[in-house]
N, C-alpha and C positions, 0 to 999 in steps of 0.2 A: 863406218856408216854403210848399210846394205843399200842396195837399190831400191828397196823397199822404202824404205825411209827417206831417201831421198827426192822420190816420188808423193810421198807424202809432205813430206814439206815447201816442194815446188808446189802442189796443190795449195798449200793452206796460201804463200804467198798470192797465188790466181784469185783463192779468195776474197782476199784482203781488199787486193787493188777492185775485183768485179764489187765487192757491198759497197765501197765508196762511190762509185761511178753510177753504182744504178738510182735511176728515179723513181722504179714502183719500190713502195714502202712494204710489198706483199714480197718481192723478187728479194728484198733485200733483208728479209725475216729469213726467206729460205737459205738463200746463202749464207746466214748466219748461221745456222743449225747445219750446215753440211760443212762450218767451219768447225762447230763441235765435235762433231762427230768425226771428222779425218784426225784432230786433235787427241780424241782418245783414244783412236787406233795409235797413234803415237805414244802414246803413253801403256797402252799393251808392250808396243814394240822395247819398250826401255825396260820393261818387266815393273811398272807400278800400276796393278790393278788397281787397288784404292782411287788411285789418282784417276785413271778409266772410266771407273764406274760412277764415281763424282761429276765427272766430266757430264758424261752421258746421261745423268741425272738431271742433272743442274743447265747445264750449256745447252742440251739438245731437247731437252724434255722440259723443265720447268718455264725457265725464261721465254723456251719459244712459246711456251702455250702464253705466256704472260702478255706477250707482243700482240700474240694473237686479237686477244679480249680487250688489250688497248684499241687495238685498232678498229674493233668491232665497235666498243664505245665511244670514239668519239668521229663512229660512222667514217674514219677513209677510206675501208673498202669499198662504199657504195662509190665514195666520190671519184674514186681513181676508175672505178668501172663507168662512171659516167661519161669520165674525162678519155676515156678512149674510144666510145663509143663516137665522138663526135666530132 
């Protein structure tokens, strides 16, 4: 295992624990997408592009945009912005 990798995997760990913990549902969309995307660097690192570009399709790209437009429809971004305003 390079130091690379190993660094990479301590990251995804910090991940893990930071989506759990957090309460904005916004905070917790992004760190899900920077959990895909250290993932496919991972997966460069083992020599499976397929597996990368999947990753990065699907993980960092698709789903987040999905999160996204959930959340827009059933308005919790407005209410989390309200809720910190106050």
């Amino acid at each position: 295992m390079t130091v690379l990798q190993a660094i990479l995997l301590g990251f995804l760990i910090v991940c893990a624990v930071a989506v759990s913990f957090s309460r904005n549902l916004l905070n917790s969309i992004i760190i899900y997408m920077s959990f895909s995307l250290v993932m496919c660097m991972i997966w460069i690192c083992l020599q499976s592009p397929d597996l990368a570009i999947t990753e990065a399709a699907v993980g960092a790209g698709v789903t987040t945009i999905l999160f996204f437009v959930t959340l827009k429809k059933i308005h919790a971004i407005q209410q989390e912005d309200a809720e910190n305003r106050h």
